[in-house]
N, C-alpha and C positions, 0 to 999 in steps of 0.2 A: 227382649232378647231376639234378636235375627236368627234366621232359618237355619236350617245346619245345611253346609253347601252339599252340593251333589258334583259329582266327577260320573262324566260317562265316557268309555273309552269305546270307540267301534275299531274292529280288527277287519280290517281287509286282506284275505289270501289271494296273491294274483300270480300267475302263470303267462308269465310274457312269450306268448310262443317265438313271434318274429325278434326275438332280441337274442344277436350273436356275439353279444359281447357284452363285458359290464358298463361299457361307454353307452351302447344301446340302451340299456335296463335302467341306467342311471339317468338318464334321459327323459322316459315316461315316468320315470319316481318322479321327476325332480317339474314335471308340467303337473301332474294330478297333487302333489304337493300345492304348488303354486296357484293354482285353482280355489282347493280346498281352504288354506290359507287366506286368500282373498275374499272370495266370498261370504266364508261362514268362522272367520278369528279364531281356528281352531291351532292345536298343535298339533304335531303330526312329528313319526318317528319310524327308519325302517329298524324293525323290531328281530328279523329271523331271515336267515337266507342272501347274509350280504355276502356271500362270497357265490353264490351262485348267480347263472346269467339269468335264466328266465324264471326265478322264483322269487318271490318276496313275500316281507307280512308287515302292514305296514299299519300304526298305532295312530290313531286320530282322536284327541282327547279335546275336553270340556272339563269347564263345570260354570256352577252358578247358583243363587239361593234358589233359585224355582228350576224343581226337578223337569218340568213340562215343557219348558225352553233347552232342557238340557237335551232330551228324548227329543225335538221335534226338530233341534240344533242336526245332532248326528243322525236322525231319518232323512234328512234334505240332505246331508252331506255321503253319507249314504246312495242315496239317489243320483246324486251329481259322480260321483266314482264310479257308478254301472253304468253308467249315459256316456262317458269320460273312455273305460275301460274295454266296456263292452263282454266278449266274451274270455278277455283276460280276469276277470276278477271270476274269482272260483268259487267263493266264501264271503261272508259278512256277517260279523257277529255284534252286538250291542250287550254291554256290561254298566252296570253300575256300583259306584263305591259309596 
């Protein structure tokens, strides 16, 4: 019988200070999305804060039968979002289901 899958969701809080608009804000979603997404086949989702300019919370998920690709998936992706972000990201959190 196969592994019971794992889902890990990392939450990114980020605080886009230079974004004056949601044209702005939708902009750096929409490149750290595109990133995320290429390199590391994750899903990604803005979760909270779509109506404001410089706030978001932005849902980056996984899974897979080995929990440790799951975890070392969303640590690099992780990684790549504060390198990406910089001192916009506020928060980072790692969950699993």
């Amino acid at each position: 019988m196969p592994g019971q899958p794992t889902i890990g969701v990392l939450t990114l809080d980020l605080h886009i200070e230079h974004s004056h608009s949601l044209k702005d804000k939708r902009q750096v979603l929409r490149s750290l999305r595109d990133r995320l997404r290429g390199r590391f086949n994750v899903a990604t989702a803005e979760i909270d804060h779509q109506d404001s300019w410089q706030r978001a919370v932005i849902a980056v998920v996984t899974l897979s039968g080995d929990r440790l690709y799951v975890e070392h998936t969303l640590q690099l992706a992780e990684k790549e979002a504060a390198n990406l972000l910089g001192a916009s990201l506020v928060a980072a959190e790692i969950e699993y289901l």
